[in-house]
PyMOL CGO cylinders between C-alpha atoms (Angstrom):
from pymol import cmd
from pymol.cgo import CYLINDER

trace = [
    CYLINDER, 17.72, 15.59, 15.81, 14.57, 17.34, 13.77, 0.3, 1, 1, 1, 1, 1, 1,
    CYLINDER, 14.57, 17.34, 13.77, 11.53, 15.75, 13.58, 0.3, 1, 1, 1, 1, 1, 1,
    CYLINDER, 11.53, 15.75, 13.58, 11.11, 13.85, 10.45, 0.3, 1, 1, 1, 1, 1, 1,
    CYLINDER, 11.11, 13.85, 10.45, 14.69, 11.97, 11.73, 0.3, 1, 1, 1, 1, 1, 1,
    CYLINDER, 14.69, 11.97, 11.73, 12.70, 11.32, 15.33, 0.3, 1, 1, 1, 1, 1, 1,
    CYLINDER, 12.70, 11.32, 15.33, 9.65, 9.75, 13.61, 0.3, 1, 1, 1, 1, 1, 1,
    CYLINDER, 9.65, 9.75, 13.61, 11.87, 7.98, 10.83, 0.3, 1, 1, 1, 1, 1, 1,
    CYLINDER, 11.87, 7.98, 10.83, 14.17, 6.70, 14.02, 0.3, 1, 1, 1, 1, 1, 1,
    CYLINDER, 14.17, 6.70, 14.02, 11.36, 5.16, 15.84, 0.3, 1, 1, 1, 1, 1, 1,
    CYLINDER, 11.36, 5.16, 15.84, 9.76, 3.55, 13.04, 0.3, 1, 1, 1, 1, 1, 1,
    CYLINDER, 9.76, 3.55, 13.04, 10.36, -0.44, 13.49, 0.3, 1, 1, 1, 1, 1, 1,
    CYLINDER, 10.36, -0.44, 13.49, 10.23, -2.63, 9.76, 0.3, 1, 1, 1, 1, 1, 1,
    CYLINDER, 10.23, -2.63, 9.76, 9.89, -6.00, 9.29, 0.3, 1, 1, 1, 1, 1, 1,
    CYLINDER, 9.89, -6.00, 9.29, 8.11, -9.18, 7.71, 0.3, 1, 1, 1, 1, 1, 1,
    CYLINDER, 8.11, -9.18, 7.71, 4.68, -9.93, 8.79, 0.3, 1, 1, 1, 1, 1, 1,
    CYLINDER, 4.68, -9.93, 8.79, 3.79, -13.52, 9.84, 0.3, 1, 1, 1, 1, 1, 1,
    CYLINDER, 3.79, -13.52, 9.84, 0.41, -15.68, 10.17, 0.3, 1, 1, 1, 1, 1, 1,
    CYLINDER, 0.41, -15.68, 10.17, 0.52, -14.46, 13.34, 0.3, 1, 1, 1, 1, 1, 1,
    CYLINDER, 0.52, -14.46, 13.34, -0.14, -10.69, 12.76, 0.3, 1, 1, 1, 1, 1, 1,
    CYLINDER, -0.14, -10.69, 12.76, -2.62, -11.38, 10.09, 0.3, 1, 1, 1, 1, 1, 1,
    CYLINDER, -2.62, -11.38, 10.09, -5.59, -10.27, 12.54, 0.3, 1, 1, 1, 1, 1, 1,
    CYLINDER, -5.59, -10.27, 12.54, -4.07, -6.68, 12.98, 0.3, 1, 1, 1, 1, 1, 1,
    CYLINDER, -4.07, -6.68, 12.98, -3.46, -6.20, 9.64, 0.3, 1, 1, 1, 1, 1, 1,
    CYLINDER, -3.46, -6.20, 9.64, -6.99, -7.06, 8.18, 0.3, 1, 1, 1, 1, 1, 1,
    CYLINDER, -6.99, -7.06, 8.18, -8.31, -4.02, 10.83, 0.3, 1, 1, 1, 1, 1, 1,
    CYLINDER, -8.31, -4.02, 10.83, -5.52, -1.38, 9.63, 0.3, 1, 1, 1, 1, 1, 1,
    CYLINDER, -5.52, -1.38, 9.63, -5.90, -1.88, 5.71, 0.3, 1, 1, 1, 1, 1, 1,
    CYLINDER, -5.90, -1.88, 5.71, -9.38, -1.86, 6.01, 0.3, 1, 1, 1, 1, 1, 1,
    CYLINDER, -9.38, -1.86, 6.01, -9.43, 1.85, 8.43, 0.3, 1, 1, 1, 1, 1, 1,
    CYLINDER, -9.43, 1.85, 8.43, -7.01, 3.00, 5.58, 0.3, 1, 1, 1, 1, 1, 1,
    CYLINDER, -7.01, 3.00, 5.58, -9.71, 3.13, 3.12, 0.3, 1, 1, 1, 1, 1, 1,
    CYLINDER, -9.71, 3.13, 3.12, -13.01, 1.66, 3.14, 0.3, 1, 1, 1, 1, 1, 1,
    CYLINDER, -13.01, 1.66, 3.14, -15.95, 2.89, 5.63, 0.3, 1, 1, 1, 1, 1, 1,
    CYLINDER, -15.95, 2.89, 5.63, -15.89, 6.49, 8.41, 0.3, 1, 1, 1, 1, 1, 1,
    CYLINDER, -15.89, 6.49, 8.41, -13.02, 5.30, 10.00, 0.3, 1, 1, 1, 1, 1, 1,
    CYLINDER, -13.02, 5.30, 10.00, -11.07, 5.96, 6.54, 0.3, 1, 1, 1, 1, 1, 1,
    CYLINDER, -11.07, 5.96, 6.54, -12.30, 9.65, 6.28, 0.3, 1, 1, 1, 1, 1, 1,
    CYLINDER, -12.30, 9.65, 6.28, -10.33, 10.51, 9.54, 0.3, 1, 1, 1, 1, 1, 1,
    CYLINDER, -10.33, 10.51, 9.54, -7.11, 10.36, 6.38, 0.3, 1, 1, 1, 1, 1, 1,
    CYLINDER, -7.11, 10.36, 6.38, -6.97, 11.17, 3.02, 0.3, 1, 1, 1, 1, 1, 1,
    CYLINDER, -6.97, 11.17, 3.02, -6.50, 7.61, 1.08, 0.3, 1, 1, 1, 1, 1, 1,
    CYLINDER, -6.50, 7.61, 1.08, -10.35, 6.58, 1.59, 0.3, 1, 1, 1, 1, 1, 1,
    CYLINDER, -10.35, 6.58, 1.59, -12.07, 5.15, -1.21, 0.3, 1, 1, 1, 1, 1, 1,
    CYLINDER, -12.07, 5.15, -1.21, -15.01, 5.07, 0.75, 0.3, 1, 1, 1, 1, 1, 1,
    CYLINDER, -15.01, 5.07, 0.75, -16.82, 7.27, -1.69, 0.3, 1, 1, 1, 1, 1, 1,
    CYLINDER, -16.82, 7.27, -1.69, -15.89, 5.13, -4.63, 0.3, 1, 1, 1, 1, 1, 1,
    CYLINDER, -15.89, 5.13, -4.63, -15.90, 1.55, -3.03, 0.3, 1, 1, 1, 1, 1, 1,
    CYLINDER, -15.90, 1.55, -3.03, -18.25, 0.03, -0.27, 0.3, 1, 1, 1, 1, 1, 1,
    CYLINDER, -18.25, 0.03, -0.27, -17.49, -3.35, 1.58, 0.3, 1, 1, 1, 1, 1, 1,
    CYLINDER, -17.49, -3.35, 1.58, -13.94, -4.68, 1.88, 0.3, 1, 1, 1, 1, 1, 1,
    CYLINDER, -13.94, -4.68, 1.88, -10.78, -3.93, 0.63, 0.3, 1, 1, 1, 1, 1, 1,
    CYLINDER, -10.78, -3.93, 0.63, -9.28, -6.84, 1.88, 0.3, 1, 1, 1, 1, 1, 1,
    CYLINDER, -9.28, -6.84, 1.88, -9.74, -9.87, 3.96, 0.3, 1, 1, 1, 1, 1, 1,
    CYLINDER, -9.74, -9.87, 3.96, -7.60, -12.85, 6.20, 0.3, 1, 1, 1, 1, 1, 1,
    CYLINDER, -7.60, -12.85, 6.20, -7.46, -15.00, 3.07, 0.3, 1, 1, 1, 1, 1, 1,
    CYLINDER, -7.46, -15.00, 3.07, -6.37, -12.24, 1.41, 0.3, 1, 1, 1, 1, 1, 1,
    CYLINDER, -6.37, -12.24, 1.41, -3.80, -11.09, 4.00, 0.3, 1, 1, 1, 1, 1, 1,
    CYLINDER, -3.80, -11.09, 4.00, -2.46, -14.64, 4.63, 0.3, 1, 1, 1, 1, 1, 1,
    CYLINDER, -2.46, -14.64, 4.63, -2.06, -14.84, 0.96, 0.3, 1, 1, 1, 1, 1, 1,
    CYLINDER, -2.06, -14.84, 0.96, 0.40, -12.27, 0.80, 0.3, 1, 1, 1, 1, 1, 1,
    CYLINDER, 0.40, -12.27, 0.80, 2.49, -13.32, 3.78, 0.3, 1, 1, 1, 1, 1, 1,
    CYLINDER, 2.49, -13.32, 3.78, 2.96, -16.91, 2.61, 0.3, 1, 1, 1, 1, 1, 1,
    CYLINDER, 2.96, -16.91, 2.61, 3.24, -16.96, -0.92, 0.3, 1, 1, 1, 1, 1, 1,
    CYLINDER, 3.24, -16.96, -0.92, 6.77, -17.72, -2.30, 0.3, 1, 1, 1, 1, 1, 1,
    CYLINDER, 6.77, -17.72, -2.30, 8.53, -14.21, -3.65, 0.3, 1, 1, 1, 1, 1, 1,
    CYLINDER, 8.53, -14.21, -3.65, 5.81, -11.79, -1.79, 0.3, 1, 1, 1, 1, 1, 1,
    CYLINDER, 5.81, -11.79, -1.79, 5.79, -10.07, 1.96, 0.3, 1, 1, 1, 1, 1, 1,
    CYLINDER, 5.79, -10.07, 1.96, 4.05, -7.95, 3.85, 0.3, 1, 1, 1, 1, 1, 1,
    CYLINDER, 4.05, -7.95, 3.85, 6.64, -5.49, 5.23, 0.3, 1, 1, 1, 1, 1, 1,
    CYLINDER, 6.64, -5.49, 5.23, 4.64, -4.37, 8.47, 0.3, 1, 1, 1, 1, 1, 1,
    CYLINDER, 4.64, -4.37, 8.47, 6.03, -0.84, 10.32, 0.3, 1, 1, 1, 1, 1, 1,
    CYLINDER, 6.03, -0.84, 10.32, 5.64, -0.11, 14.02, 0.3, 1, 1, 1, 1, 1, 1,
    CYLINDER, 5.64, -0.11, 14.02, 6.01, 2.66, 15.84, 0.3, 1, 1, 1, 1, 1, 1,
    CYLINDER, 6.01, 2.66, 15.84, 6.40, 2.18, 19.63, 0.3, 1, 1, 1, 1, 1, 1,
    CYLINDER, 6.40, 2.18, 19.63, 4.83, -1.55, 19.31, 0.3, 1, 1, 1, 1, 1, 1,
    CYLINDER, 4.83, -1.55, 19.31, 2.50, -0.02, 17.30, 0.3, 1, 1, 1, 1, 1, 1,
    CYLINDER, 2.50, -0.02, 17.30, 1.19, -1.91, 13.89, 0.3, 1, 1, 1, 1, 1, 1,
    CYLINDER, 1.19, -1.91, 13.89, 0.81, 1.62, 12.09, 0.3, 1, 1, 1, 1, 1, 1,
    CYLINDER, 0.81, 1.62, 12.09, 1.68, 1.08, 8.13, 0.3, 1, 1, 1, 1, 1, 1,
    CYLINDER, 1.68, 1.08, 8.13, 2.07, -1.88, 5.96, 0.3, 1, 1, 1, 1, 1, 1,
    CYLINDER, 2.07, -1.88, 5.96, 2.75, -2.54, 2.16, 0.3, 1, 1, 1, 1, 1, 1,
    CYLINDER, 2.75, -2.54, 2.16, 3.41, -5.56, 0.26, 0.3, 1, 1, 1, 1, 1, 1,
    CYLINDER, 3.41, -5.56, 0.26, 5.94, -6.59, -1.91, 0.3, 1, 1, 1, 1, 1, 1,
    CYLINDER, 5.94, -6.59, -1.91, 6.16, -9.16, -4.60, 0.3, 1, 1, 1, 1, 1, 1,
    CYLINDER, 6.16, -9.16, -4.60, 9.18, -10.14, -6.67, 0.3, 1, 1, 1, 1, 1, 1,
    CYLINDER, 9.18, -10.14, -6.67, 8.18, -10.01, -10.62, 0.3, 1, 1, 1, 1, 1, 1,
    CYLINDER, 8.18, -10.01, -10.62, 11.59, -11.11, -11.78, 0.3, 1, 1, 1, 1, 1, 1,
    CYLINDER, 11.59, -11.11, -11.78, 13.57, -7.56, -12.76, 0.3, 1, 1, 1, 1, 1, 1,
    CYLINDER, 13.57, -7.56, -12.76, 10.39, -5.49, -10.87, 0.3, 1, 1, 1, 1, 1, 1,
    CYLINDER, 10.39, -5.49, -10.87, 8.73, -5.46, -7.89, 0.3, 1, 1, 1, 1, 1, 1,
    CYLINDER, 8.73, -5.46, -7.89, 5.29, -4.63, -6.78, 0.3, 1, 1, 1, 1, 1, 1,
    CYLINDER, 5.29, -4.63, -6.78, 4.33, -2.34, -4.42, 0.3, 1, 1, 1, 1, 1, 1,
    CYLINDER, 4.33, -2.34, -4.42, 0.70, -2.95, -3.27, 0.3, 1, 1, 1, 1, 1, 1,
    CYLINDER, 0.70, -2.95, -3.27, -1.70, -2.87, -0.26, 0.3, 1, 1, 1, 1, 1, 1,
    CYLINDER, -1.70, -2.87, -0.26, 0.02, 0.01, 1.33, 0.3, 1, 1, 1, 1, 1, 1,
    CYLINDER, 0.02, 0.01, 1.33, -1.72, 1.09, 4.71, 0.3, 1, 1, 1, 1, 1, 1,
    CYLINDER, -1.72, 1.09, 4.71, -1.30, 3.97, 6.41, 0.3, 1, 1, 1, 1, 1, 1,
    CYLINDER, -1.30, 3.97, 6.41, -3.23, 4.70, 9.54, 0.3, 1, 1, 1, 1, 1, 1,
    CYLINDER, -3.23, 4.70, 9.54, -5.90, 7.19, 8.96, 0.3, 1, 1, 1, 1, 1, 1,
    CYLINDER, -5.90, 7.19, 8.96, -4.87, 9.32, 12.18, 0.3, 1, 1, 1, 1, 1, 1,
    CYLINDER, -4.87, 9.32, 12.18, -1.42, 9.51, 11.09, 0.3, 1, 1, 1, 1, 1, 1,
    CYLINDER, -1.42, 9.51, 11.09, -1.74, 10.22, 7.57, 0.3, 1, 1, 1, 1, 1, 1,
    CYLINDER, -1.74, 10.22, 7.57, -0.63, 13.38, 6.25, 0.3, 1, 1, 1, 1, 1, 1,
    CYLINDER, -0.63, 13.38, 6.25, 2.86, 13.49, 8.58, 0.3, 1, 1, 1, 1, 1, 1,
    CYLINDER, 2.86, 13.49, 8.58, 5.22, 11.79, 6.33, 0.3, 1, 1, 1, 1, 1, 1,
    CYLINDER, 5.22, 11.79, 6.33, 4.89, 8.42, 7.32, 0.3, 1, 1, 1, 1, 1, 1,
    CYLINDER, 4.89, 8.42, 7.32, 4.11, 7.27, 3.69, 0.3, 1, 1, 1, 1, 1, 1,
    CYLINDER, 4.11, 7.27, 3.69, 6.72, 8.36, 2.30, 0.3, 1, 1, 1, 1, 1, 1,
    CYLINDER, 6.72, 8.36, 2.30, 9.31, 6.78, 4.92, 0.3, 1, 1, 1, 1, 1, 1,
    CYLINDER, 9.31, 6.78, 4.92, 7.61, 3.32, 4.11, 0.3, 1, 1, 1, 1, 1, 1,
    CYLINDER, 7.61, 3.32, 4.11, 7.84, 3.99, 0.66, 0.3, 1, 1, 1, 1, 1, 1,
    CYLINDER, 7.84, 3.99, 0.66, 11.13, 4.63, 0.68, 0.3, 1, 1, 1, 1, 1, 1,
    CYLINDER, 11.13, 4.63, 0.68, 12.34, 1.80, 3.25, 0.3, 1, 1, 1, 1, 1, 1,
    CYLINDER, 12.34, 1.80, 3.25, 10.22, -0.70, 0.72, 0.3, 1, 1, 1, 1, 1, 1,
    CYLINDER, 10.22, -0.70, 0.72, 12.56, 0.43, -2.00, 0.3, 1, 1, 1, 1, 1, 1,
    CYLINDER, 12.56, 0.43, -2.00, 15.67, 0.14, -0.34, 0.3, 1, 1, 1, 1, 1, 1,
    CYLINDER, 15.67, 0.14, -0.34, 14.47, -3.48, 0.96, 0.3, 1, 1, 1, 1, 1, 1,
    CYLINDER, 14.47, -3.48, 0.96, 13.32, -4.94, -3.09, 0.3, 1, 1, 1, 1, 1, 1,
    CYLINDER, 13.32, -4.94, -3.09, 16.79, -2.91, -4.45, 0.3, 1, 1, 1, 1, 1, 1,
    CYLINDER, 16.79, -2.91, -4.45, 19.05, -4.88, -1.64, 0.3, 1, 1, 1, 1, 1, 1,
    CYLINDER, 19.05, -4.88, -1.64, 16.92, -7.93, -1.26, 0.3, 1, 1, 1, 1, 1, 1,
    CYLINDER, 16.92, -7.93, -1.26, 16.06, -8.81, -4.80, 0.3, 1, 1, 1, 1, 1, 1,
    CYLINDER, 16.06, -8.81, -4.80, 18.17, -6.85, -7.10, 0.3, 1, 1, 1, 1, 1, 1,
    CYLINDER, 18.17, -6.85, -7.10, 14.95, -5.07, -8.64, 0.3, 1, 1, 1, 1, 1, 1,
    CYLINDER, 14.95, -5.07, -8.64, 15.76, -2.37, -11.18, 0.3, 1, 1, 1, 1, 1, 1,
    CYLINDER, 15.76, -2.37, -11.18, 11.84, -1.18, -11.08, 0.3, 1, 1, 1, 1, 1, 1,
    CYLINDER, 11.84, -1.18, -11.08, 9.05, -0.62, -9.15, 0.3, 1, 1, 1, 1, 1, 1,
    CYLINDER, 9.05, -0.62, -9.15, 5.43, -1.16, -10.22, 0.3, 1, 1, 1, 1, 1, 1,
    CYLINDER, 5.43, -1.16, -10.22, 2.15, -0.42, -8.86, 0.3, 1, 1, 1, 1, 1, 1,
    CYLINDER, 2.15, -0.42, -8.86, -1.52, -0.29, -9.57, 0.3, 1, 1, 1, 1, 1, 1,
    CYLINDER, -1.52, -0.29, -9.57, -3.92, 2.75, -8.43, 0.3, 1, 1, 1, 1, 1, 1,
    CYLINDER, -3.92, 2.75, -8.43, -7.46, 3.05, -9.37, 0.3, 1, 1, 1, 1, 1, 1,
    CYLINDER, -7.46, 3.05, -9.37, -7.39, 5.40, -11.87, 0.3, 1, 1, 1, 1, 1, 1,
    CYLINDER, -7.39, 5.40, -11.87, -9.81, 8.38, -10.67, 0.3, 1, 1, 1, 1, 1, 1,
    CYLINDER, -9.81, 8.38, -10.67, -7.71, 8.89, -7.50, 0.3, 1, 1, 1, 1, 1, 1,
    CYLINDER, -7.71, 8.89, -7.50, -5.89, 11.71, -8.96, 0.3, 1, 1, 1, 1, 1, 1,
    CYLINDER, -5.89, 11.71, -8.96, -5.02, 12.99, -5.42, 0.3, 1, 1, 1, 1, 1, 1,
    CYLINDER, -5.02, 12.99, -5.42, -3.50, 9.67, -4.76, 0.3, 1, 1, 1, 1, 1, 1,
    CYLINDER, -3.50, 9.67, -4.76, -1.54, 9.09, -7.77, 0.3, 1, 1, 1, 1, 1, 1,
    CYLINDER, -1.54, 9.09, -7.77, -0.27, 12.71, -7.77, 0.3, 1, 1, 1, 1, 1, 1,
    CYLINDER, -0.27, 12.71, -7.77, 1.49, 11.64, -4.05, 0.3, 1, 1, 1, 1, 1, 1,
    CYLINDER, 1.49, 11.64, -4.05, 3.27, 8.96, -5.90, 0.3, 1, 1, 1, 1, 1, 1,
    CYLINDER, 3.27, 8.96, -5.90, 4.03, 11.19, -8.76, 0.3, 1, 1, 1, 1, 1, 1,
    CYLINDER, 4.03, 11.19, -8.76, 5.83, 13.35, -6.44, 0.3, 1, 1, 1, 1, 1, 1,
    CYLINDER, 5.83, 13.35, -6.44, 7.99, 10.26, -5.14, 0.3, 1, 1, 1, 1, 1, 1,
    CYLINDER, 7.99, 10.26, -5.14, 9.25, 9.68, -8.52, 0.3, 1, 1, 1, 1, 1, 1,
    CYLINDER, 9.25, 9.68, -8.52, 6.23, 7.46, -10.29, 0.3, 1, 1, 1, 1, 1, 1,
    CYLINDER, 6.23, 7.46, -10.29, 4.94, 7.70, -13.64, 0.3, 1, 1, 1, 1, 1, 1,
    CYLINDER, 4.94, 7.70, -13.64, 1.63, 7.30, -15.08, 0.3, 1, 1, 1, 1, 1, 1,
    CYLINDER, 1.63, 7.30, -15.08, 2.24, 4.59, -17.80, 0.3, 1, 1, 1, 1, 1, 1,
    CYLINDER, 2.24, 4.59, -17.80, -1.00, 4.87, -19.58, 0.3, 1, 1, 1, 1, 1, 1,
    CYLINDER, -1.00, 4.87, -19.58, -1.37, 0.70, -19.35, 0.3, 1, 1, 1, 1, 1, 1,
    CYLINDER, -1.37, 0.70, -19.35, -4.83, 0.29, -17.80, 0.3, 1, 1, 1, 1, 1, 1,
    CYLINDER, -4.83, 0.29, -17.80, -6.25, -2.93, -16.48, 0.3, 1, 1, 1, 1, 1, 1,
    CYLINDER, -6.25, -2.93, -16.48, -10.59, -3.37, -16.07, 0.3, 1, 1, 1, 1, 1, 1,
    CYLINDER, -10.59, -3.37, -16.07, -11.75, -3.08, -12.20, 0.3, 1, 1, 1, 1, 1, 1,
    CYLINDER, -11.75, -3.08, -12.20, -12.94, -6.41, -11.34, 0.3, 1, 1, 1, 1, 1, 1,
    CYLINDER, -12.94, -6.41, -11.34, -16.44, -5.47, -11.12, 0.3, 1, 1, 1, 1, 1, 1,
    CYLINDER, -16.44, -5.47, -11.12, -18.96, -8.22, -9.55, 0.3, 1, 1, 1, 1, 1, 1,
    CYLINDER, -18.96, -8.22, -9.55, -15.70, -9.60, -7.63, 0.3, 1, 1, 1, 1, 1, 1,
    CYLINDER, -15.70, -9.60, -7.63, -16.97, -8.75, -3.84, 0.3, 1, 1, 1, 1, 1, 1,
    CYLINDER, -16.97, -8.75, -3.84, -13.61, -9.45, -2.27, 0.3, 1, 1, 1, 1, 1, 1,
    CYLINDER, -13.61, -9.45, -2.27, -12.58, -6.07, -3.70, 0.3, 1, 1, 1, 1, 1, 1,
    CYLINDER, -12.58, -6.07, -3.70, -15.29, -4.13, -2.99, 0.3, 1, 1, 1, 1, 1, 1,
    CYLINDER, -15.29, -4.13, -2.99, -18.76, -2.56, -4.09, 0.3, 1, 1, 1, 1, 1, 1,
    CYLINDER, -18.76, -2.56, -4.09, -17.95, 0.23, -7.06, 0.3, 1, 1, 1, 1, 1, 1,
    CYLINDER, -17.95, 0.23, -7.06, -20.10, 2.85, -6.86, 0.3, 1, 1, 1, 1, 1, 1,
    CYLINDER, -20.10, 2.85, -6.86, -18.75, 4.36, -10.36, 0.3, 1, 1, 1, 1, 1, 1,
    CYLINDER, -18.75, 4.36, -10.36, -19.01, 2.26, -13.35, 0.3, 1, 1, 1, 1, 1, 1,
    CYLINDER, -19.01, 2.26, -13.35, -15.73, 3.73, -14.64, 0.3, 1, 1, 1, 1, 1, 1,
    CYLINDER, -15.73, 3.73, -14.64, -12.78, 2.12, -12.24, 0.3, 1, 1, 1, 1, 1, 1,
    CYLINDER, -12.78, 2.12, -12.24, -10.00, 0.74, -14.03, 0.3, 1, 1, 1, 1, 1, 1,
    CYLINDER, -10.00, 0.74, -14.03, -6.30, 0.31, -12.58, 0.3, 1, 1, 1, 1, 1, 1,
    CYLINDER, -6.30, 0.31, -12.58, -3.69, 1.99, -14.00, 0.3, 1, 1, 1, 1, 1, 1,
    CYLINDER, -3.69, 1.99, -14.00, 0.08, 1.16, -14.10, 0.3, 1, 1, 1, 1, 1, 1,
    CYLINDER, 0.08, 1.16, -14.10, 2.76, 3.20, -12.38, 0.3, 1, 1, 1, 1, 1, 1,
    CYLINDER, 2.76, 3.20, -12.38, 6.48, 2.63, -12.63, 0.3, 1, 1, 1, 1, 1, 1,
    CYLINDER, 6.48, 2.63, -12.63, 9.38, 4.23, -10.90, 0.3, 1, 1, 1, 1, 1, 1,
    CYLINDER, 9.38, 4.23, -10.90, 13.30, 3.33, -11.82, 0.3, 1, 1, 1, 1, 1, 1,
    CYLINDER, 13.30, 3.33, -11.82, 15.82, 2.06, -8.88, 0.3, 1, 1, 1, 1, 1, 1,
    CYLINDER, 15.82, 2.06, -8.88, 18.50, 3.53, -8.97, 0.3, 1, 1, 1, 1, 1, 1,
]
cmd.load_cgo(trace, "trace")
C-alpha cells in the first residue's frame, strides 16, 4: 500500500456533536489566526487578528437543521474539519481546518474530497460553493487545482463584526467559488 492510501486509510470521518465543540474551537483557530497558524500555510494571521471562530459559532454549525461539521481523525486524533450546509441543489463548503503541523501532506485534499462524496450521496447536490477572502491567491489557487472556479461574485468583508476578526487591510471581500458534482 503507498503512502497517500496509508494516510487516506487511517483517516476516521464523521459528524461532530455538542460534545466535541471544545476541540474544534482550538483546531480552527491554530489553522489560521495567531503563531500557531504560521507553523502551515492557510494563516491569515497577517491579514486578520483575533478570532476566526468561536463555541457559539461552532455549536451553530453542528445543530442547525441542513448543516454539519464533518470532523476527521487520525489515530483518535481531531486533525481536520469542514462544514457543510445544504443550499437546496448546492452545498457549502466552509470552515475547513487543517492542522497547521500537518498541512502541506495531502490531508486537504482527502477531506475535500470525502466532503464531496458525503453532500453528492447524502443530499443529491449537483454543486459545490464556497467563499475565500479574496487576496488569498495562494489559497484559492489550491482549490483551483481541485476543480473550483473563481466566479467573479464578490460579497463585502464584514468589517467592525469582531466575531470574524480584526482586518488589517481595508480591501477584504469574499469571493464565490463553485465546482460541478459529477
Amino acid at each position: 500500500m503507498d503512502t497517500a492510501a496509508r494516510a487516506a486509510a487511517e483517516l476516521s470521518y464523521r459528524d461532530a456533536t455538542e460534545a466535541d465543540v471544545e476541540a474544534l474551537v482550538p483546531l480552527i483557530e491554530s489553522a489560521y489566526r495567531g503563531d500557531a497558524s504560521r507553523a502551515g500555510w492557510t494563516t491569515e494571521a497577517d491579514i486578520l487578528r483575533g478570532q476566526r471562530t468561536d463555541p457559539d459559532g461552532v455549536r451553530a454549525v453542528i445543530t442547525t437543521p441542513g448543516s454539519k461539521l464533518l470532523t476527521v481523525t487520525r489515530d483518535g486524533v481531531l486533525v481536520a474539519c469542514c462544514q457543510l450546509e445544504h443550499r437546496g441543489d448546492v452545498a457549502y463548503f466552509g470552515m475547513f481546518a487543517v492542522s497547521p503541523a500537518l498541512q502541506g501532506a495531502g490531508l486537504g485534499k482527502q477531506v475535500i474530497a470525502e466532503a464531496e462524496r458525503v453532500v453528492r450521496t447524502q443530499w443529491g447536490v449537483s454543486e459545490m460553493h464556497m467563499t475565500v477572502i479574496s487576496v488569498r491567491e495562494e489559497l484559492i489557487a489550491f482549490y483551483e487545482r481541485r476543480g473550483y472556479r473563481r466566479t467573479g461574485r464578490m460579497t463585502p468583508f464584514p468589517y467592525g463584526d469582531e466575531r470574524f476578526g480584526l482586518p488589517q487591510r481595508d480591501d477584504l471581500a469574499f469571493e464565490l467559488l463553485v465546482k460541478p458534482l459529477g
